[in-house]
N, C-alpha and C positions, 0 to 999 in steps of 0.2 A: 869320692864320687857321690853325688846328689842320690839320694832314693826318694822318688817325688813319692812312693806309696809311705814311707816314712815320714815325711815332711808332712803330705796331708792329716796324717794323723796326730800328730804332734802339733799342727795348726786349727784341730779342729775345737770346736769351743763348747762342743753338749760332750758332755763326760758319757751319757750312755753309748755316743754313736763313735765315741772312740773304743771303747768296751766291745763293741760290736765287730767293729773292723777289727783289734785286735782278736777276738775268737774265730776267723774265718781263715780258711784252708788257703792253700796259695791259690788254686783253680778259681776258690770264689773270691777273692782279692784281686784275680788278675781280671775279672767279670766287672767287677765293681768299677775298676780303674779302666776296664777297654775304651772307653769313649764319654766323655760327659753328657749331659742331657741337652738335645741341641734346641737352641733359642728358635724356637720358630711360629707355628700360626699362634698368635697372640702372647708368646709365652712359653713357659715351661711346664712341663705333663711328665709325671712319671710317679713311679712305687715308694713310699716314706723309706725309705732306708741308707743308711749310711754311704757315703762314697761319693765323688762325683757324677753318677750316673743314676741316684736318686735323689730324693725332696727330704732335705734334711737342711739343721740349721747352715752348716758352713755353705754350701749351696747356694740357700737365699741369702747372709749375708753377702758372696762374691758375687751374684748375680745383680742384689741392690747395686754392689759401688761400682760397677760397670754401667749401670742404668742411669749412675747420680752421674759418672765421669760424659756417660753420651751426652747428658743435656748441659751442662757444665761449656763441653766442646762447642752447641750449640744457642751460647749465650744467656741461657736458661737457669743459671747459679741463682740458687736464693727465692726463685720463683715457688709456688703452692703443688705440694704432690696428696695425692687423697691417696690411703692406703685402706684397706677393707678387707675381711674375712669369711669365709662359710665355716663350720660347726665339722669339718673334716680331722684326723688325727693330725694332731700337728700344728692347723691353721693359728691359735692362739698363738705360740710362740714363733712361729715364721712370720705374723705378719705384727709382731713386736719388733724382731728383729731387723724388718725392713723399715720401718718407721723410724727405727734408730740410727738405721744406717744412713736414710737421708736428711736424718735432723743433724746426725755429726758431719756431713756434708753440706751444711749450710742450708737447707733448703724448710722453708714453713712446710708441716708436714699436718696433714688432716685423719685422723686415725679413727675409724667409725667406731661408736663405743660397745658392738659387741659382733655378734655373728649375724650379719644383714645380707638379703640379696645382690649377687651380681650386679643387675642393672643399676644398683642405686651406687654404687662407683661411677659407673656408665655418665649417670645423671648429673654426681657431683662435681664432675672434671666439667663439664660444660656449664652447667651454673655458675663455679665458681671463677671460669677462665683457667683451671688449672694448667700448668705444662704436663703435668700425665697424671695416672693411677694405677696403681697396681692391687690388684685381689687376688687372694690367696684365696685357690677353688681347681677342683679336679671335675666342677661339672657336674657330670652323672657318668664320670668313671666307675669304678667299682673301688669297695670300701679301702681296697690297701693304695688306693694311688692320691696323689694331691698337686697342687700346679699352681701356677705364678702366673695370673692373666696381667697385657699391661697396654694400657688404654693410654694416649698422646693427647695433647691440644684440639680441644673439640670433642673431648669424649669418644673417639671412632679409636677402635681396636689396629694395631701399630701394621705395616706392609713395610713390603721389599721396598727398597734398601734397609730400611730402617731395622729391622733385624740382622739381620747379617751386622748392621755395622754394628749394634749395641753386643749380638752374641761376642765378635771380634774384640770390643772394648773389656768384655767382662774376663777374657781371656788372659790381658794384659794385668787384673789385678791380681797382689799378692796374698800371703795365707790370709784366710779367715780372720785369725786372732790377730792382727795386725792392724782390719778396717775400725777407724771411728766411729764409733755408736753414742749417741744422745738420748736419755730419755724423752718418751713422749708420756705426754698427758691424753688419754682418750674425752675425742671431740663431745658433745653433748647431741641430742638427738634431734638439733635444730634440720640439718639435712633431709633425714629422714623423714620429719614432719614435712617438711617441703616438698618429696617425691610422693608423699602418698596424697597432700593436694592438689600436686599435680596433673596426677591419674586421675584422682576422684572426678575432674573437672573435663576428664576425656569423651563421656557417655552425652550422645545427642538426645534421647528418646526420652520419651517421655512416663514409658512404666516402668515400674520399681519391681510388680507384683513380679517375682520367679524365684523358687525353690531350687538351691545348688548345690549341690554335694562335691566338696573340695578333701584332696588330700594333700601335702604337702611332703608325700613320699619321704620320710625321715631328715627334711633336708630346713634350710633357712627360710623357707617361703608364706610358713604359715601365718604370723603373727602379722606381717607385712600385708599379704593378701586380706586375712577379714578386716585388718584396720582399710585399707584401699574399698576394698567391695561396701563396707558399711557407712565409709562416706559420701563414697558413691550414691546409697541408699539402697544397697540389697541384703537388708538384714536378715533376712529366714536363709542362713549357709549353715549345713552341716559339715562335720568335718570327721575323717577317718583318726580316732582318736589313736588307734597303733601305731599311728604315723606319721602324728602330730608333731609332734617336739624334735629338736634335731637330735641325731644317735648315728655316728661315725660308721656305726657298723651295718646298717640298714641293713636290721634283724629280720623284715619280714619280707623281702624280695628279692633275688639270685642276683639283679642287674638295678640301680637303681635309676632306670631310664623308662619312663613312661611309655615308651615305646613297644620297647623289648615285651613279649608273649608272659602275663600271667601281671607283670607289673601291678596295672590297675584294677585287678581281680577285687580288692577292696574295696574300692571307689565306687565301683559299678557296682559292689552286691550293699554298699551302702543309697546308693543313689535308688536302687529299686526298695531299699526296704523304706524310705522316708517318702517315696513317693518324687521324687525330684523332678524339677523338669531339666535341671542342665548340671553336669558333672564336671568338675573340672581337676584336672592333675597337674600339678607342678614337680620340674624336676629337683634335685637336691640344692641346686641355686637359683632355682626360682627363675630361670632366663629362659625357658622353656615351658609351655604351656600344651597339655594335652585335652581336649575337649571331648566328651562324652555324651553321648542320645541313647533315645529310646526309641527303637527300632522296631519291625514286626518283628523280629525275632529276638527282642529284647535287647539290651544296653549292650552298645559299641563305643568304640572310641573312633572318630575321625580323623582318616589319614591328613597328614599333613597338608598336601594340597587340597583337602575341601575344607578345612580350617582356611587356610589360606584366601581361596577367594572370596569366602564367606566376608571375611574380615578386610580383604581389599575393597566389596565391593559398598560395606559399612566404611570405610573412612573417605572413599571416594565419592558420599551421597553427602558430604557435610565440607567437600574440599574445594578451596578454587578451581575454575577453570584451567584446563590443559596443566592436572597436577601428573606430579609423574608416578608409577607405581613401579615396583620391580622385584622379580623372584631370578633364583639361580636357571642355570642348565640341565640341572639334575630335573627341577620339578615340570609340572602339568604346563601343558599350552593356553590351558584354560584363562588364567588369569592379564595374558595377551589380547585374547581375542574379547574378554569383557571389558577389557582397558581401551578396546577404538571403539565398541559401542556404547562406552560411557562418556566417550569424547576425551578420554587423558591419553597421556602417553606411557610407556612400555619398555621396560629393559631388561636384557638378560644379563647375568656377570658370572662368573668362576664360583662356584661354591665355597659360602662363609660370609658373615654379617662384614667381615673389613671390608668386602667389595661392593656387597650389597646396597652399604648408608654411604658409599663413593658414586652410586651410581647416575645420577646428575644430579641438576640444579631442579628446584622444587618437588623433591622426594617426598612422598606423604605416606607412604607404607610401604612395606618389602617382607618379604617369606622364603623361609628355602623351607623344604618339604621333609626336613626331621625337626616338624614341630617347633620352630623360630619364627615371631615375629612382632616386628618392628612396627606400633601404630604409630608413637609419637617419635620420630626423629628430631623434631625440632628441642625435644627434650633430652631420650636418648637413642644413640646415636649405635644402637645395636639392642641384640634380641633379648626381649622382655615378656615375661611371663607371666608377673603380677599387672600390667595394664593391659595385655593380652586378656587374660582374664575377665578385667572389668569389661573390654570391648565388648566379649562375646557375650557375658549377660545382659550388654544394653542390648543386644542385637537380640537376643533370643528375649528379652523381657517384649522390647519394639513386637516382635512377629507373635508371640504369645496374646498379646494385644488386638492382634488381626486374627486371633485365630486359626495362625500356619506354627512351623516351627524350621528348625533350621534342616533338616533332611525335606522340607519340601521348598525352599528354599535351591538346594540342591536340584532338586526337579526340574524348578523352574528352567536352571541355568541348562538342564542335560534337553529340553525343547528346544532352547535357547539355538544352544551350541553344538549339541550333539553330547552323550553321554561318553564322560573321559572316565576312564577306569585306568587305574594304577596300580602298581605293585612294585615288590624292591624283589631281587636276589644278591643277598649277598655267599660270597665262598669263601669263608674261613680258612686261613694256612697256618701251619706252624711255622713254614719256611716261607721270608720272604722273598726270596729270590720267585717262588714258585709264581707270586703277583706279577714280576717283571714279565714270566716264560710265558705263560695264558695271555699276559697285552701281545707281546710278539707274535704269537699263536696268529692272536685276533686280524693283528694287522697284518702279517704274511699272507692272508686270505678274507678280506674282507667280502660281508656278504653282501648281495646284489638284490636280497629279497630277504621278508622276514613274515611269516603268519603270512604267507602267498600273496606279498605286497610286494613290490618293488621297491626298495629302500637306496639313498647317498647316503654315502660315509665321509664324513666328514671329522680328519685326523688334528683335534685343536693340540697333539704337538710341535704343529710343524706353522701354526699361528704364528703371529707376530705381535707384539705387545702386552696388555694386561691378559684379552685373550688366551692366552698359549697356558695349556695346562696338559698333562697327561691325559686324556680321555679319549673318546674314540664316539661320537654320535653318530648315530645310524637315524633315519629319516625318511616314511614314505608318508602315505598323502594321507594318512589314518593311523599309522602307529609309529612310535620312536620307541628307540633304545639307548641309552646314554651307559656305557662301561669303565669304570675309573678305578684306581686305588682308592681304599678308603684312606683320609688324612692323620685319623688317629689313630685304627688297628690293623689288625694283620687280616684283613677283609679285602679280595675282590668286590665292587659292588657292581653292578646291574641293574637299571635304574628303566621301567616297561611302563608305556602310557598305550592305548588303543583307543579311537574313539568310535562311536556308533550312531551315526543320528535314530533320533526318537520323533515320531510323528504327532505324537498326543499321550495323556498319561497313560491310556489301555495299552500301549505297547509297549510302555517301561520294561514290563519283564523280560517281554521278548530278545530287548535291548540290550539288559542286564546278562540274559542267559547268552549272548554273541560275543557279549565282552568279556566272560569269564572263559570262553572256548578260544576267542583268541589271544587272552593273556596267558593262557595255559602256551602254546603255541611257541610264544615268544621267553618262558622261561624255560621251555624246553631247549631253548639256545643259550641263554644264560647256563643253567647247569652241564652246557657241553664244552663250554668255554676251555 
């Protein structure tokens, strides 16, 4: 009789991660083998370690020749695949090992010649016409995880069906040590000189003059962003030198997500000692872009959504008529209602760039509100952090020029619109089941009011097409709630906007202090979930 935990190990092809398997107890053997790592939002995400159930070589080889055999199925043999890596444990030999596996599958294989940003995969598959790409990146996971992102025809990040069927295909192939593998010659840096002209050539404005203080959080982004910013023409950028160069172990931050509380501690206390006018954080693949001011009460980083419309409402000042813009469900209202007063149109989609850069015809920017976004789709076709980047310095160089900056910018729009204030709760579990029991909670009793508003609940499980996703939106005439699993951790999120109209700048504060008494309100629901 077969022992598939035998077999995998005898098929595996890195001598340390069969050393590994063979030192583990049966309990953690039988952990290793309960389930493989499932194919799913863009790819694969999990822990470098041995077994089916993490990011090791047998893995990505199986994973490749199910990937080569899906496009194969779909007439795609021999077509251009772009393979590409971040600076993560591992990425060097995974994303060798996928280049092999589709060159010994017949396929011209384009292999970036070292540790480059995310996007610039993104870019290459649409440039080139490729039939896909794959990059080896865990994001701004934390240091022990790595992942296999994979990008189709067009550059846009892969959707249902097409997972399922490629996870189905990749099931079908046999051991590791079995698949054909081809040397690859790594490409030369013609690509890459291409996306950073690309970008360079994104800024409308006409000042250069702003002082930036950049970090590129231990991750691929740095070298790519000053070369982009300086062609640009914004050469006075400092940079958080502890955190410059790539380091798997991203030694000086708990979480390497610009997000996460303490991250940009760096960034900000370098951006106040050079005097900066505009900070900017990138995450460890550079596909995320976190923006930083000066504040009355000194240097902040801006939530997602006031990056967001900041930046939709600069690509929409230089865009054809009736172009289209769109952010998720999760984020602010706000960039809806600036989208009919700018005369464009407006969309909402599922949270995640695959839906986002689907979301019609003449798309010209898109944001979901953990700090993603998409200026140039026509380029690439998901979220970008190094032309993110560039935008916001022409934006903040533009309004430096006027003598405003981008937190009054902000102002403008809270007259505008009314002031949207934002917040996230998320609730961390050990157990996921616990995420399932709190939705059911929620929807066994949905509320009728929320911060003594009258709220609809609107259950997008029970949708019907792309729409349809676990989440539960709540809805009155001045606040929402948006409640959902998180996609990549073991997080309930809680997703809280309130708005306030504002009459003139002297009641900013007034404004400011209503919105923080009814966001308080509203996560006091959240946390009772």
């Amino acid at each position: 009789m077969n022992d598939p935990i035998a077999d995998w190990i005898a098929a595996d092809p890195d001598p340390a991660s069969r050393a590994e398997l063979a030192a583990l107890s049966p309990n953690e053997l039988a952990d290793r083998f309960a389930a493989p790592l499932s194919f799913g939002t863009a790819g694969l995400r999990g822990p470098v370690r041995a077994g089916p159930n993490g990011m090791n070589l047998a893995v990505v080889i199986r994973t490749t020749a199910g990937l080569s055999a899906w496009l194969k199925d779909r007439c795609l043999g021999g077509s251009t695949v772009v393979v590409g890596r971040d600076a993560r444990h591992g990425s060097a030999k995974f994303a060798r090992a996928a280049a092999e596996v589709l060159a010994g599958a017949g396929f011209s294989v384009i292999l970036l010649p070292r540790p480059l940003p995310t996007p610039i995969v993104a870019f290459a598959v649409r440039r080139l016409g490729a039939a896909a790409g794959v990059q080896i990146t865990a994001s701004h996971n934390p240091a022990a995880d790595n992942g296999y992102k994979v990008y189709l025809e067009g550059g846009a990040q892969l959707i249902s069906p097409s997972d399922r069927e490629i996870e189905a295909s990749i099931a079908r192939i046999g051991p590791a040590d079995l698949v054909p593998r081809t040397p690859v010659t790594p490409a030369s840096t013609e690509l890459l000189d291409q996306y950073v002209e690309r970008v360079a050539a994104l800024p409308t404005g006409n000042s250069r003059t702003l002082r930036i203080a950049l970090t590129a959080l231990h991750g691929v982004g740095g070298e790519t962003a000053l070369a982009a910013l300086k062609a640009a023409g914004f050469t006075d950028v400092h940079t958080v030198a502890s955190q410059f160069a790539p380091d798997p172990d991203f030694p000086t931050v708990e979480f390497p997500n610009p997000e996460e509380p303490g991250a940009a501690d760096a960034l900000l206390s370098l951006a106040e000692e050079v005097d900066a006018d505009l900070a900017l954080a990138l995450d460890p693949d550079a596909d995320r872009c976190a923006v930083g001011v000066r504040g009355p009460d000194g240097w902040r980083t801006l939530r997602g959504d006031e990056t967001g419309v900041l930046l939709g409402e600069h690509v929409l000042a230089s865009a054809p008529p009736d172009s289209l813009v769109a952010t998720t469900i999760v984020s602010s209202a706000l960039l809806g209602k600036l989208a009919a007063a700018r005369g464009a149109r407006f969309a909402r989609t599922l949270t995640g760039f695959k839906w986002l850069v689907r979301a019609g015809e003449g798309l010209v920017y898109a944001y979901e509100e953990a700090i993603g976004h998409c200026v140039d789709p026509e380029s690439v076709r998901d979220k970008d952090g190094i032309s993110a980047a560039v935008m916001a310095a022409d934006l903040a160089a533009s309004l430096k020029a006027e003598g405003s900056t981008l937190l009054d910018r902000l102002d403008d729009y809270a007259l505008e619109f009314g002031l949207h204030a934002g917040d996230q709760v998320s609730r961390r579990v050990t157990d996921i089941a616990d995420i399932t029991a709190m939705m059911q909670r929620l929807r066994s009793d949905l509320p009728t009011e929320l911060a003594g508003e009258p709220v609809v609940a609107t259950d997008l499980a029970k949708s019907r097409g792309r729409s349809r996703t676990d989440a539960v939106v709540l809805t009155g005439a001045t606040v929402r709630a948006v409640v959902r699993p998180s996609g990549t951790e073991p997080k309930l999120k809680c997703y809280l906007e309130v708005v306030v109209p504002v009459s003139d700048r002297s009641a900013m504060p007034a404004a400011c202090e209503t919105a923080s008494i009814r966001l308080n309100r509203l996560r006091e629901f959240a946390e009772t979930l």
